[in-house]
Backbone atoms as SQL, in Angstrom:
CREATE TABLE atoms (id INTEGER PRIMARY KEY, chain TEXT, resi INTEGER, resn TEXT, atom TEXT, x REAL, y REAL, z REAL);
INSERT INTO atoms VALUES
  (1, 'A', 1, 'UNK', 'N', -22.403, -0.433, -17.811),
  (2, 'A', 1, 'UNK', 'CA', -21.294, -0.269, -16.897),
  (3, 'A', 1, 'UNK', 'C', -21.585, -1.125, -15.665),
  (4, 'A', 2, 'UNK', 'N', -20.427, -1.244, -14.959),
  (5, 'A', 2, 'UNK', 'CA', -20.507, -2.327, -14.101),
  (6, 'A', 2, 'UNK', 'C', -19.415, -2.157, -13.452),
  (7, 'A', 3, 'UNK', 'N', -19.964, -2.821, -11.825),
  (8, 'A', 3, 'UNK', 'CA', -18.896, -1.959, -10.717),
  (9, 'A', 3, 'UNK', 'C', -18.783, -3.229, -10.375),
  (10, 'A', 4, 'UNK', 'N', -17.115, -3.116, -9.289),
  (11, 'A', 4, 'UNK', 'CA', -16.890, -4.345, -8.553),
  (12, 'A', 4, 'UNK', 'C', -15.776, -3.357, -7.615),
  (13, 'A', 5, 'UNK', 'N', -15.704, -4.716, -6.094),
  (14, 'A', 5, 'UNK', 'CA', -14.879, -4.174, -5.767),
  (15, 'A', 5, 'UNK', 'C', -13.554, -4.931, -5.258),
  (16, 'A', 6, 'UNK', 'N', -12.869, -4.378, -5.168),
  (17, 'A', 6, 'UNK', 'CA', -11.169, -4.925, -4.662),
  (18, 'A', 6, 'UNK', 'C', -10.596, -4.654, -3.368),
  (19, 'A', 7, 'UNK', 'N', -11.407, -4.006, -2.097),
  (20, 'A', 7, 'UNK', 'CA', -10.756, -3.593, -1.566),
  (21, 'A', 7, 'UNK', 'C', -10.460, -4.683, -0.121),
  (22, 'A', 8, 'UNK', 'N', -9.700, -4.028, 0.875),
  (23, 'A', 8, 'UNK', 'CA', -10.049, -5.176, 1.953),
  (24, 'A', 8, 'UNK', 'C', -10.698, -5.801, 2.196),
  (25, 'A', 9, 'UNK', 'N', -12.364, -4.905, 2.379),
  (26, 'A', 9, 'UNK', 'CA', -12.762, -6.086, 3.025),
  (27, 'A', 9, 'UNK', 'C', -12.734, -6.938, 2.065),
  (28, 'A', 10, 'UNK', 'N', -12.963, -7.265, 0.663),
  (29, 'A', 10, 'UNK', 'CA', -13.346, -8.478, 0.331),
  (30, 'A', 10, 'UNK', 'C', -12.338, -9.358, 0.000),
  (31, 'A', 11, 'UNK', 'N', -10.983, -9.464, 0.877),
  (32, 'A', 11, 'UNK', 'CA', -10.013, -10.022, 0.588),
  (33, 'A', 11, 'UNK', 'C', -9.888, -11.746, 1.058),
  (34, 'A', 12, 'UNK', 'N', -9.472, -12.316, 0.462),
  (35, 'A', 12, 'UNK', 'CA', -8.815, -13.962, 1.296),
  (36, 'A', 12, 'UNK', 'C', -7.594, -13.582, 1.670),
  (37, 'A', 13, 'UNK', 'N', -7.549, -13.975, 3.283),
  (38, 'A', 13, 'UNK', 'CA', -6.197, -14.380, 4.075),
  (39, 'A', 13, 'UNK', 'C', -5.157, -15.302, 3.000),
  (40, 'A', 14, 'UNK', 'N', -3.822, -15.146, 3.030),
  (41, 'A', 14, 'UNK', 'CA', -2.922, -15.995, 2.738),
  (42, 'A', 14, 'UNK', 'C', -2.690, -16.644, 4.161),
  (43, 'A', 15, 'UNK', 'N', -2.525, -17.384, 4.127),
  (44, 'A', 15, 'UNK', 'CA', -1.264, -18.432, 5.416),
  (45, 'A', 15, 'UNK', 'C', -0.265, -19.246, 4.710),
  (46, 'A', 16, 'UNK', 'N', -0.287, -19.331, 3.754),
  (47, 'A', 16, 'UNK', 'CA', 0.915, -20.731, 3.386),
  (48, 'A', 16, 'UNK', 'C', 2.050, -19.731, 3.338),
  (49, 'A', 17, 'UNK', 'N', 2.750, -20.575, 3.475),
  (50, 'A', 17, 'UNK', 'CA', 4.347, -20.087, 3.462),
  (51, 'A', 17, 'UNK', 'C', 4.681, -19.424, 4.799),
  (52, 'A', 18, 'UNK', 'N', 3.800, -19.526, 5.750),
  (53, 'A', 18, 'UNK', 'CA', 3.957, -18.998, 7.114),
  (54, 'A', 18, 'UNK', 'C', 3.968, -17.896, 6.736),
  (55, 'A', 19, 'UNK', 'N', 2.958, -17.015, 6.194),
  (56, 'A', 19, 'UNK', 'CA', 2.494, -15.890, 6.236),
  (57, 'A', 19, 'UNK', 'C', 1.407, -15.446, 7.120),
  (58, 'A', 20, 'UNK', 'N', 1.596, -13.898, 7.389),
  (59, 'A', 20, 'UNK', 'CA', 1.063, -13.482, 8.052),
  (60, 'A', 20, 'UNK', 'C', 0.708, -11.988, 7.765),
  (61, 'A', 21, 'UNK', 'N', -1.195, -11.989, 8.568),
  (62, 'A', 21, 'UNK', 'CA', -1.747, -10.690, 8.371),
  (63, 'A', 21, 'UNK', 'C', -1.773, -10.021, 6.721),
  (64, 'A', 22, 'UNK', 'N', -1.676, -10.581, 5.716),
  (65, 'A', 22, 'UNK', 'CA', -1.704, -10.535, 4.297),
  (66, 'A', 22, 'UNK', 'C', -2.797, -11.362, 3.425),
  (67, 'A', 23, 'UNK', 'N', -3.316, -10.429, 3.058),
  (68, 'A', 23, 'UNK', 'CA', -4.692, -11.269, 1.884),
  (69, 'A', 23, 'UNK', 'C', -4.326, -10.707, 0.570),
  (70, 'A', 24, 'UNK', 'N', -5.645, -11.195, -0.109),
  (71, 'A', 24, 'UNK', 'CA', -5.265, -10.850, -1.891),
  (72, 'A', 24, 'UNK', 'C', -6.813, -10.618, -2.135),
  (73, 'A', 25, 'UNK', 'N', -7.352, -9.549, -2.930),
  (74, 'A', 25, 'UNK', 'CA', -8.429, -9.684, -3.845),
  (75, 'A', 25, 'UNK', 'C', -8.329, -9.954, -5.438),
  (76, 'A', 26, 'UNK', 'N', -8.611, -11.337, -5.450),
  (77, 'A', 26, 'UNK', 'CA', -8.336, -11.951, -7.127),
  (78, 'A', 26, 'UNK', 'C', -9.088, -10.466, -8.369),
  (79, 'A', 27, 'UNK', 'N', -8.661, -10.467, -9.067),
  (80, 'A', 27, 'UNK', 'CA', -9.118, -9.303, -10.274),
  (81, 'A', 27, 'UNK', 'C', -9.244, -10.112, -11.023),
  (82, 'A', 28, 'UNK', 'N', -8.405, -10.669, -12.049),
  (83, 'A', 28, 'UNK', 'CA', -8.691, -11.307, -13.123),
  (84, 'A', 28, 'UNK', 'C', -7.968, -12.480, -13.746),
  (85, 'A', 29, 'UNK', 'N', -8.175, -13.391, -13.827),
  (86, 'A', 29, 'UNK', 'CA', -7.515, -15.062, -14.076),
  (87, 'A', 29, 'UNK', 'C', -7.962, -15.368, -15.534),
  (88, 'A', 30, 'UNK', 'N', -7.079, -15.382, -16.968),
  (89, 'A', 30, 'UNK', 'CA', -7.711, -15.879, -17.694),
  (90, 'A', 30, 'UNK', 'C', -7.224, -17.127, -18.544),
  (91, 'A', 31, 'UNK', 'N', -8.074, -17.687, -19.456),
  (92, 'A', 31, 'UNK', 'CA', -7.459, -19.302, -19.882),
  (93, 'A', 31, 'UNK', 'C', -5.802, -19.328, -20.499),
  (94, 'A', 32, 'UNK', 'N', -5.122, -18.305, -20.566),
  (95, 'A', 32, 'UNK', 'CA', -3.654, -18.294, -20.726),
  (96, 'A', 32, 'UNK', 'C', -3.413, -18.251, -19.112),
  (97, 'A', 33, 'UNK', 'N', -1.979, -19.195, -19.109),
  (98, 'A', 33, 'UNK', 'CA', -1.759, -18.821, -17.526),
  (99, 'A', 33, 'UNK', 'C', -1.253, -16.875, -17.194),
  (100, 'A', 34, 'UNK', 'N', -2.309, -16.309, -16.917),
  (101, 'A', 34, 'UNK', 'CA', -1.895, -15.060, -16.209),
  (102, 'A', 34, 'UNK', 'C', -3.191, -14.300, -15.309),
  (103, 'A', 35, 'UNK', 'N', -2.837, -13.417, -14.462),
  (104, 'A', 35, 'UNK', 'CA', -3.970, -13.664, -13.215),
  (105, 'A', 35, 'UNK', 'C', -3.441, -12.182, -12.816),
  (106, 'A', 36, 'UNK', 'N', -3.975, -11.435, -12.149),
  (107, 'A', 36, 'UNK', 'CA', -3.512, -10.117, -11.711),
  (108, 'A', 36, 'UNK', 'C', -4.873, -9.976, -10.033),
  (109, 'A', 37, 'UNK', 'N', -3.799, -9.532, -9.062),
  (110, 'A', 37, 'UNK', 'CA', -4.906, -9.751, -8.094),
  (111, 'A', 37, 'UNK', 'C', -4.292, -8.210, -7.263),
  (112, 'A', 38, 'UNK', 'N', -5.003, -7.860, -5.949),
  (113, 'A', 38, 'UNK', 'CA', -4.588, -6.536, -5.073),
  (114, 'A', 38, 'UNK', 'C', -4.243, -7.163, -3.794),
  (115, 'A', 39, 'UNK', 'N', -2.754, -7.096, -3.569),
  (116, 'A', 39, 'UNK', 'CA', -2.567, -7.657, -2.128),
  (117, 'A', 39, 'UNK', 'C', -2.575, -6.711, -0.990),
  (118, 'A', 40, 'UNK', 'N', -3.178, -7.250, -0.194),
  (119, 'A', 40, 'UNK', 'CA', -3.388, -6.293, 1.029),
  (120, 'A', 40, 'UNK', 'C', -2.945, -6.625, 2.190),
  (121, 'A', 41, 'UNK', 'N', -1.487, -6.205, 2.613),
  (122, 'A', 41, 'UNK', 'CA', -0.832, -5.877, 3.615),
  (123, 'A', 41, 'UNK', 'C', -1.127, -4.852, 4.813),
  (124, 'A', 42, 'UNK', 'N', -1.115, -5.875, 5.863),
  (125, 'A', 42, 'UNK', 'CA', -1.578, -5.405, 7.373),
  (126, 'A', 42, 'UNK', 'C', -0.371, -5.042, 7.939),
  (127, 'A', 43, 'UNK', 'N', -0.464, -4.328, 9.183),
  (128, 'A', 43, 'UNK', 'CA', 1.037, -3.912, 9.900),
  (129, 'A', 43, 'UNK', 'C', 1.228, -5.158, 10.350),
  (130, 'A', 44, 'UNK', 'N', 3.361, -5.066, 10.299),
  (131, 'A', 44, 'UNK', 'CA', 3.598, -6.738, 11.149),
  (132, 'A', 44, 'UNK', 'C', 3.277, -7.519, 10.135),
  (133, 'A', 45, 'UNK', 'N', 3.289, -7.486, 8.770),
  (134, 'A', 45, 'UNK', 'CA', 2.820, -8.501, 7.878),
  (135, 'A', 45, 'UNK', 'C', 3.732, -8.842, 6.839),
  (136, 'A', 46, 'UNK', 'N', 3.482, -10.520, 6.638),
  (137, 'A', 46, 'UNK', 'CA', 5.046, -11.390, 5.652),
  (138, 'A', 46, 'UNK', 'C', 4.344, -12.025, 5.016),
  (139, 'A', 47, 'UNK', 'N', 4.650, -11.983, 3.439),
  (140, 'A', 47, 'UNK', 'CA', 4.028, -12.799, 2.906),
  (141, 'A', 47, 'UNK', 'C', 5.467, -13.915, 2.457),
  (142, 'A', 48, 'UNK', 'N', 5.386, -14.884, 3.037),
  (143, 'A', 48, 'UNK', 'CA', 6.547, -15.957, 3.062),
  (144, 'A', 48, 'UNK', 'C', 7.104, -16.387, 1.913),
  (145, 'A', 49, 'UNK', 'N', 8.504, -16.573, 2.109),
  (146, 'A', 49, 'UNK', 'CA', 9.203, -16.986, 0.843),
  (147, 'A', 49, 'UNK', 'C', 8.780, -18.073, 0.084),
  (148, 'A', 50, 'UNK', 'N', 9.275, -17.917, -1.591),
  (149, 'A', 50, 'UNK', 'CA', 8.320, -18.772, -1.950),
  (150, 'A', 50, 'UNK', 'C', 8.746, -18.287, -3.465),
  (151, 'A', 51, 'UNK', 'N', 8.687, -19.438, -4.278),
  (152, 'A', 51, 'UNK', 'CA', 9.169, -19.147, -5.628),
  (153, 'A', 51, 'UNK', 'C', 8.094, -18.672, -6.800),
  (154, 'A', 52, 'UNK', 'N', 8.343, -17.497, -7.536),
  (155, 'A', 52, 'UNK', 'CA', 7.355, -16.919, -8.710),
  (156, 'A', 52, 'UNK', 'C', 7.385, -18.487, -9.447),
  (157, 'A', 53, 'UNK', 'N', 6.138, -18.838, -9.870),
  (158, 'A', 53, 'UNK', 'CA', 5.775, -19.980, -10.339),
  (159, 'A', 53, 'UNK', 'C', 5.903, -19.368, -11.963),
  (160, 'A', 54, 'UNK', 'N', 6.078, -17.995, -12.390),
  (161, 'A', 54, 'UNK', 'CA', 6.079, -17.541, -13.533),
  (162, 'A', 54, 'UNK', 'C', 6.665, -15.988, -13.256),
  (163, 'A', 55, 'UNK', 'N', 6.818, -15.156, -14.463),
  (164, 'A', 55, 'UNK', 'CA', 7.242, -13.971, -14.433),
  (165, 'A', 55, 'UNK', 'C', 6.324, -13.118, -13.551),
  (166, 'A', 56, 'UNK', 'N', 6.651, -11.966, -12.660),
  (167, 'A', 56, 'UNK', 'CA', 5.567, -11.435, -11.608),
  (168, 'A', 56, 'UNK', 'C', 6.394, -10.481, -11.714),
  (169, 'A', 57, 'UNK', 'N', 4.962, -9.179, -11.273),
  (170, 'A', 57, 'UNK', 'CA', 5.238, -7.747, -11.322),
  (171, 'A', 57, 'UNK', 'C', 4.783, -7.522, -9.892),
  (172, 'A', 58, 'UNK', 'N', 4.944, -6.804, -9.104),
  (173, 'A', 58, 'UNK', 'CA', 4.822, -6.455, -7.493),
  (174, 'A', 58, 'UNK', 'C', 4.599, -4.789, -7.731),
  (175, 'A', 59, 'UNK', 'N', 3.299, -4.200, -7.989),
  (176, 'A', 59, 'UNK', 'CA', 3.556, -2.997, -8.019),
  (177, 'A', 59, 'UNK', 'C', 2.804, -2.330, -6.950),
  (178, 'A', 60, 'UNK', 'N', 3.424, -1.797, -6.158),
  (179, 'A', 60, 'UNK', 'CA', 3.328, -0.674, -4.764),
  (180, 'A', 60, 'UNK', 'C', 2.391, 0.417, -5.151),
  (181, 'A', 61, 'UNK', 'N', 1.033, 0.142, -4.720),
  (182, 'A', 61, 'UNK', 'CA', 0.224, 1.465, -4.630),
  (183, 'A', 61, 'UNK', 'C', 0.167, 2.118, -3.563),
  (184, 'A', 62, 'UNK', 'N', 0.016, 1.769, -2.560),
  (185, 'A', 62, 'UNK', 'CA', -0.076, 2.953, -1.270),
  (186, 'A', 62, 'UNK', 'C', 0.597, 1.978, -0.250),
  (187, 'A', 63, 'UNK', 'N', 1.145, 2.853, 0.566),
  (188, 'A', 63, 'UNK', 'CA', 1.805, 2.868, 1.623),
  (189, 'A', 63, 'UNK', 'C', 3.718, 1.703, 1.655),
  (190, 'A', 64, 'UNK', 'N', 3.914, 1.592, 2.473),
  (191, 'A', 64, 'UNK', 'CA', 5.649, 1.053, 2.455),
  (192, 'A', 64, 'UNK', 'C', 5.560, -0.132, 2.969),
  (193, 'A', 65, 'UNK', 'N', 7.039, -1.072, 2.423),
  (194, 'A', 65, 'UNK', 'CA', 7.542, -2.472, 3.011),
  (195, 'A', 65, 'UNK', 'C', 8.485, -2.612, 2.421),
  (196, 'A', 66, 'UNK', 'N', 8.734, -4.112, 2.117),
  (197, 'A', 66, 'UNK', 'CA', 10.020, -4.424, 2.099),
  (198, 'A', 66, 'UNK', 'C', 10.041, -5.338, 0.930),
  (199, 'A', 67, 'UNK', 'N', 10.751, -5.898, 0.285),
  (200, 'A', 67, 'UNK', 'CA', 10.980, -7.346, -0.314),
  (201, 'A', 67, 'UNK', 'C', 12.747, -8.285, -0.733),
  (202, 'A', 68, 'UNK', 'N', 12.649, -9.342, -0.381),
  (203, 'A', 68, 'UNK', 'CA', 13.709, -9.656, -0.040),
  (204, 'A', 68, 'UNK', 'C', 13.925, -11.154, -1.327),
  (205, 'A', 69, 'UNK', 'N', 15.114, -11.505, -1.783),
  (206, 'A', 69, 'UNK', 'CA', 15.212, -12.811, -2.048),
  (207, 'A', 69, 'UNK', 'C', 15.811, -13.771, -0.959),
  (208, 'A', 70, 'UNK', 'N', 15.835, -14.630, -1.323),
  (209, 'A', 70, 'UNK', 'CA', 16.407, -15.475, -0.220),
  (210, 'A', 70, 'UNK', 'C', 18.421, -15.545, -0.169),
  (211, 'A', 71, 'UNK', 'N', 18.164, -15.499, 1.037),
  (212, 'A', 71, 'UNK', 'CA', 19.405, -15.280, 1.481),
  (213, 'A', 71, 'UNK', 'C', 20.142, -13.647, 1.409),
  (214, 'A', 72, 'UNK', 'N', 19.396, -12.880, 0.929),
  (215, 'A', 72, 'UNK', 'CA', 19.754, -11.408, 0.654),
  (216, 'A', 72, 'UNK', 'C', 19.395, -10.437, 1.949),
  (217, 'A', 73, 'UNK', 'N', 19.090, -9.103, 2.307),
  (218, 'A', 73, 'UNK', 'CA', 18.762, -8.018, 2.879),
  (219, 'A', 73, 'UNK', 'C', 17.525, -7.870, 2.802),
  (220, 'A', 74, 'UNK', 'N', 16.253, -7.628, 3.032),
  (221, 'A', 74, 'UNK', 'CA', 15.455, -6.859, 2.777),
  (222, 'A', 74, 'UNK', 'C', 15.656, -5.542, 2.354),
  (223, 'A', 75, 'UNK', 'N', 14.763, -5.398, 1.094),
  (224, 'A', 75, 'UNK', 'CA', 14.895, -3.918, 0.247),
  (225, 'A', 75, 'UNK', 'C', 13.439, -3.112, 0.602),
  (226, 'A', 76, 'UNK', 'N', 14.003, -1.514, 1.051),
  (227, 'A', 76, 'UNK', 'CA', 12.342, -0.632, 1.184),
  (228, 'A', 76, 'UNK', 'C', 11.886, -0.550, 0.059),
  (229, 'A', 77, 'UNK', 'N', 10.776, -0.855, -0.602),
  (230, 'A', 77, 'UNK', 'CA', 9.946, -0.234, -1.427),
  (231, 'A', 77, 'UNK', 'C', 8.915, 0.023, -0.844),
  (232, 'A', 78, 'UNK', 'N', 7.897, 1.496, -1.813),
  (233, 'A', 78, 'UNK', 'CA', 6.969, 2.167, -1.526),
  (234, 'A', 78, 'UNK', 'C', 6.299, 2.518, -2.392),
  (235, 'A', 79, 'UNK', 'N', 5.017, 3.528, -2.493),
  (236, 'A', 79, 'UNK', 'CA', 4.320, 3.773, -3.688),
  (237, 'A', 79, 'UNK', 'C', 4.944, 4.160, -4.868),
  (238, 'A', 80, 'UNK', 'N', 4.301, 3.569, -5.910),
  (239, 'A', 80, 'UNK', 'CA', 5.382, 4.196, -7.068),
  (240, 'A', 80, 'UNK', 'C', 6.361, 3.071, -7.419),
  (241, 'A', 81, 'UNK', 'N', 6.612, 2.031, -6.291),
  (242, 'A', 81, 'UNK', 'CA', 7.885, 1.133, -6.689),
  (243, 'A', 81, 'UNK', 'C', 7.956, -0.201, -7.389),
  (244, 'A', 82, 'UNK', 'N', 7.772, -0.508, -8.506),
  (245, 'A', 82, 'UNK', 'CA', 7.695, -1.693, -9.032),
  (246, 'A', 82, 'UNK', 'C', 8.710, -2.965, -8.958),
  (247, 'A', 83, 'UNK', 'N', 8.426, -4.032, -8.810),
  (248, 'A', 83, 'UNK', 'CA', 9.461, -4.979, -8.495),
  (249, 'A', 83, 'UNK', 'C', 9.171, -6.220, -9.275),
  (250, 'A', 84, 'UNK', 'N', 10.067, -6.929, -9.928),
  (251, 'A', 84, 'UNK', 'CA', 9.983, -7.850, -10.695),
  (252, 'A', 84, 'UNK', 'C', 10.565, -9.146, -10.555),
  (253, 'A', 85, 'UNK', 'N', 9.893, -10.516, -10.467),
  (254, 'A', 85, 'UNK', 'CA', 10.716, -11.342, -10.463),
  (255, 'A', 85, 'UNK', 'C', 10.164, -12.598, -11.298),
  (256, 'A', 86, 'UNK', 'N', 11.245, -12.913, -12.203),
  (257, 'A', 86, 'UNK', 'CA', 11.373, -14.093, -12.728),
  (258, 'A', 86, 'UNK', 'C', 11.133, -15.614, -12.337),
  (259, 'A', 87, 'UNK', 'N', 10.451, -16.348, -13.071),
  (260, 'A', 87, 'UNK', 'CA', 10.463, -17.776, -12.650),
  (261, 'A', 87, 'UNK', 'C', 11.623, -18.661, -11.531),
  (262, 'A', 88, 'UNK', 'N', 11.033, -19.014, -10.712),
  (263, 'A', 88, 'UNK', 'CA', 11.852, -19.579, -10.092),
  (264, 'A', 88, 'UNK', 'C', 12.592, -18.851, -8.834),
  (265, 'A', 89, 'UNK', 'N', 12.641, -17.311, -9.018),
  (266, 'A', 89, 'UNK', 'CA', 13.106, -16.323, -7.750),
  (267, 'A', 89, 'UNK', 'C', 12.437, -16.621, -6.833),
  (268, 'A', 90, 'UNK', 'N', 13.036, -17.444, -5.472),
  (269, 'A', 90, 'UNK', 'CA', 12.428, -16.667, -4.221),
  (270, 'A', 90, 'UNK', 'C', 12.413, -15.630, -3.726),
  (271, 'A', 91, 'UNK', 'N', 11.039, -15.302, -3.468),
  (272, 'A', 91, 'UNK', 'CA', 11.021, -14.048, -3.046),
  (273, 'A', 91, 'UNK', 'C', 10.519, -13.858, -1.795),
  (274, 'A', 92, 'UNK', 'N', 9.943, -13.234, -0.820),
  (275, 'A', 92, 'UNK', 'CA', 9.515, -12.827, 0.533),
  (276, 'A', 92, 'UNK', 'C', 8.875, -11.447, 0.268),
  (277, 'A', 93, 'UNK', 'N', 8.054, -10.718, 1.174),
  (278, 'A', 93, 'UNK', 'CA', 7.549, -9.300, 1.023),
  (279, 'A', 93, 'UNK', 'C', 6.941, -9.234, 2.285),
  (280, 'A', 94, 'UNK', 'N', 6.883, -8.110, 3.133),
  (281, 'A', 94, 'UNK', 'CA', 5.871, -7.595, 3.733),
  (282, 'A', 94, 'UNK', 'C', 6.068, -5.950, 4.665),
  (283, 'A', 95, 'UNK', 'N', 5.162, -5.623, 5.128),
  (284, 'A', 95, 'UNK', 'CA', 5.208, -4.092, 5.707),
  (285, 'A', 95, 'UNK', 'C', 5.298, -3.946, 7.079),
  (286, 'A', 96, 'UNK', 'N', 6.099, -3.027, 7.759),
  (287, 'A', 96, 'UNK', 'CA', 5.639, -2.832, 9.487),
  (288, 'A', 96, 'UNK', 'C', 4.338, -1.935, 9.351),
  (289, 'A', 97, 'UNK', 'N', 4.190, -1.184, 8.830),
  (290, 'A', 97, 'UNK', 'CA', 2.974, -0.097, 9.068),
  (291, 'A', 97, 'UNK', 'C', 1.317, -0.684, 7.897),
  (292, 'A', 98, 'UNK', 'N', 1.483, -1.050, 6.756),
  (293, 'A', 98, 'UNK', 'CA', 0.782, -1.736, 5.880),
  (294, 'A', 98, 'UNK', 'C', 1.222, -1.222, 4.256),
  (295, 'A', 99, 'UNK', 'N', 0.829, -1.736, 3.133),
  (296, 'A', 99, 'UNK', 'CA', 0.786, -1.687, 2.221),
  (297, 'A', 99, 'UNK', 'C', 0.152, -2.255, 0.853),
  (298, 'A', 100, 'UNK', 'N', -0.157, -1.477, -0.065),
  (299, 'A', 100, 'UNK', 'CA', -1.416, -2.415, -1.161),
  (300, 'A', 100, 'UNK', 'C', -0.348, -2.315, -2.409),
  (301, 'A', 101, 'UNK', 'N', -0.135, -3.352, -3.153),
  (302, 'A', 101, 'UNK', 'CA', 0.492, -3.413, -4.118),
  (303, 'A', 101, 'UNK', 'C', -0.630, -4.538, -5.143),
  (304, 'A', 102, 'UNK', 'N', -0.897, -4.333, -6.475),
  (305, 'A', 102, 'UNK', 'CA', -0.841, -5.382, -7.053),
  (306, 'A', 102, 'UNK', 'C', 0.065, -6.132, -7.822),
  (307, 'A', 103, 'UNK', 'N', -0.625, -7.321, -8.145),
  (308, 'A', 103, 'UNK', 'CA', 0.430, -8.701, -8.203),
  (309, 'A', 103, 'UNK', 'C', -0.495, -9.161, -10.295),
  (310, 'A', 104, 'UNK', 'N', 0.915, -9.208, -10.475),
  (311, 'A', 104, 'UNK', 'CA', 0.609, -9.289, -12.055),
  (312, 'A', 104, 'UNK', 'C', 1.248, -10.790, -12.305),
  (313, 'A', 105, 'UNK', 'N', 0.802, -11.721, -12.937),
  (314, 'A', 105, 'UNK', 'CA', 1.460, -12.697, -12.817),
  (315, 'A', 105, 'UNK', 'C', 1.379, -13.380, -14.548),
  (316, 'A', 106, 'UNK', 'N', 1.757, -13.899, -15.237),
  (317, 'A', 106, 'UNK', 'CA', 1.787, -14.672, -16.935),
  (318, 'A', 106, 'UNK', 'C', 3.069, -15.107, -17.275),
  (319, 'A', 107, 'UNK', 'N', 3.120, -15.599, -18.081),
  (320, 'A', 107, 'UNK', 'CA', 4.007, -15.759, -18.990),
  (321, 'A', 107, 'UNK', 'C', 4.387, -14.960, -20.001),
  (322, 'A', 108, 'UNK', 'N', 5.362, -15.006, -20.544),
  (323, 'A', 108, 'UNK', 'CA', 5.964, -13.842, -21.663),
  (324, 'A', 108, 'UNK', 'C', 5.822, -12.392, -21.793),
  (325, 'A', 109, 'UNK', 'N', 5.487, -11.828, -20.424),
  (326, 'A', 109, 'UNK', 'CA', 5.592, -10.410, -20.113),
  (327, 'A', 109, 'UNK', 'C', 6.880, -9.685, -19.952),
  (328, 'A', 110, 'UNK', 'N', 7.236, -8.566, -20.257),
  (329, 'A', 110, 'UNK', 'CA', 8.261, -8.306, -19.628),
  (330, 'A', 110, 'UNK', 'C', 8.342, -6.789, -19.155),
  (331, 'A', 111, 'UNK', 'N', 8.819, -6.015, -17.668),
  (332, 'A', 111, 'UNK', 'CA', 7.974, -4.846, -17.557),
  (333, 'A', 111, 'UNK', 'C', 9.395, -3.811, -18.722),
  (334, 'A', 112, 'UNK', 'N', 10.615, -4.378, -18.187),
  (335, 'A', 112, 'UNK', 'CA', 11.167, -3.351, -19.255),
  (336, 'A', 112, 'UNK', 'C', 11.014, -2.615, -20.798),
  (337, 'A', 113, 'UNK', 'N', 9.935, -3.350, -21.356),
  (338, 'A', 113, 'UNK', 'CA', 9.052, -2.668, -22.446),
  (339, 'A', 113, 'UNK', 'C', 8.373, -1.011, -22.040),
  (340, 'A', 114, 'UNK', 'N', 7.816, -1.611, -20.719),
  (341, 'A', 114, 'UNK', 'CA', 6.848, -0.018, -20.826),
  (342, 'A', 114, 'UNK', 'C', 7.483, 0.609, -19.380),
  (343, 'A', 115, 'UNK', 'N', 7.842, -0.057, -18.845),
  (344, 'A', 115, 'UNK', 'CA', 8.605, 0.813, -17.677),
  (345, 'A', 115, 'UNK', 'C', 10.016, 1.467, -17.376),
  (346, 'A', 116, 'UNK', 'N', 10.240, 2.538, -17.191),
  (347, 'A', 116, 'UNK', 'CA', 12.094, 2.961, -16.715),
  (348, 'A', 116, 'UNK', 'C', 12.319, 2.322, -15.797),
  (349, 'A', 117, 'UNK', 'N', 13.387, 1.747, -16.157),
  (350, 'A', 117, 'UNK', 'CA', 14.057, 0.890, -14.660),
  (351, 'A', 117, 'UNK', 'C', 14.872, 1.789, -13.998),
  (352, 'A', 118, 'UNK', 'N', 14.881, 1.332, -12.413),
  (353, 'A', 118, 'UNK', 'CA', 15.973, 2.057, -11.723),
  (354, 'A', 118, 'UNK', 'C', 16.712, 1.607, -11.435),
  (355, 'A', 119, 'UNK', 'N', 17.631, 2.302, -10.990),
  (356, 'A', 119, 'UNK', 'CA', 19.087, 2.117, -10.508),
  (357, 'A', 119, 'UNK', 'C', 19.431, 0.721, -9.921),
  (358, 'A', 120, 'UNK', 'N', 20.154, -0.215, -10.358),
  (359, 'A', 120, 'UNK', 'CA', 20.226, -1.657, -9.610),
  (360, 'A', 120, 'UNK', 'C', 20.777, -1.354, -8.348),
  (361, 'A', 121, 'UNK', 'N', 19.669, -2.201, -7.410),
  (362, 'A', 121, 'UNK', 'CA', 19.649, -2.193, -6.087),
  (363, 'A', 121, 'UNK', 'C', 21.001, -2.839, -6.070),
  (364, 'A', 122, 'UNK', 'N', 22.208, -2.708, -5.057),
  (365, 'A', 122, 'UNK', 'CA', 23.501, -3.119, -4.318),
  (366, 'A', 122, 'UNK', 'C', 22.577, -3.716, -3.311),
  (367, 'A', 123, 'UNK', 'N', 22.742, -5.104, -3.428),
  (368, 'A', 123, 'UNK', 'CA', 22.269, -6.072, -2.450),
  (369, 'A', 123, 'UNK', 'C', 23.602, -6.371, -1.072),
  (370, 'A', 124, 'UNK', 'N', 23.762, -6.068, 0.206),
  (371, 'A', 124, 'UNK', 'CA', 24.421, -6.534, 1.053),
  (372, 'A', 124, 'UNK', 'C', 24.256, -7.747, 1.354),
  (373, 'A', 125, 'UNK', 'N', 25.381, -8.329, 0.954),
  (374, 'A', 125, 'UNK', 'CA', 25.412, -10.305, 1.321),
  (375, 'A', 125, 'UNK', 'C', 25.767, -10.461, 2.702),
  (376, 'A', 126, 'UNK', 'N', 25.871, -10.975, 3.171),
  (377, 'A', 126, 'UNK', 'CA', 26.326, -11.447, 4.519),
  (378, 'A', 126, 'UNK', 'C', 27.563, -13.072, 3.622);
């Protein structure tokens, strides 16, 4: 057996995309493109818009924020809340108070296999 850990401290800062106060601890990257890491959201923190380079799962373990596409509202999600986006979606994310979600990322996944979906969010357009 064999221990490791994921938590803050051993995180890397993001900055690109004019992000802020947001790191990631990498978990696991393997020779198919897919990678699963723990992002760790500080209060006051954006992780900047920016397109899923592949299918991505955003799943909310502790605490609340937001995530937005471009040009849309920001939406609350919180523990428990999974969020999905397809190749090519811009997306945006971050928390006023903090939040840890991990980040699932591959090709040919899809979460509606093993997950209940909810209710489609009514996005307010401007």
């Amino acid at each position: 057996m064999k221990f490791f850990r994921f938590d803050e401290e051993v995180k890397r800062s993001i900055t690109a995309f004019n992000s802020r106060n947001v790191g990631i601890s990498p978990i696991m990257k393997s020779a198919a493109p897919s990678q699963i890491g723990c992002m760790h959201f500080s209060g006051d923190s954006v992780l900047g818009m920016h397109p899923a380079t592949c299918p991505q799962l955003f799943l909310v373990t502790d605490g609340s924020g937001w995530v937005k596409l471009r040009g849309e509202d920001p939406v609350p999600v919180e523990a428990g809340t999974a969020v999905f986006w397809e190749t090519g979606e811009e997306h945006e994310s971050g928390s006023a108070n903090g939040m840890t979600a991990f980040v699932m990322e591959g090709e040919h996944f899809s979460p509606e296999k093993f997950m209940p979906a909810l209710t489609p969010v009514k996005y307010n357009k401007n």
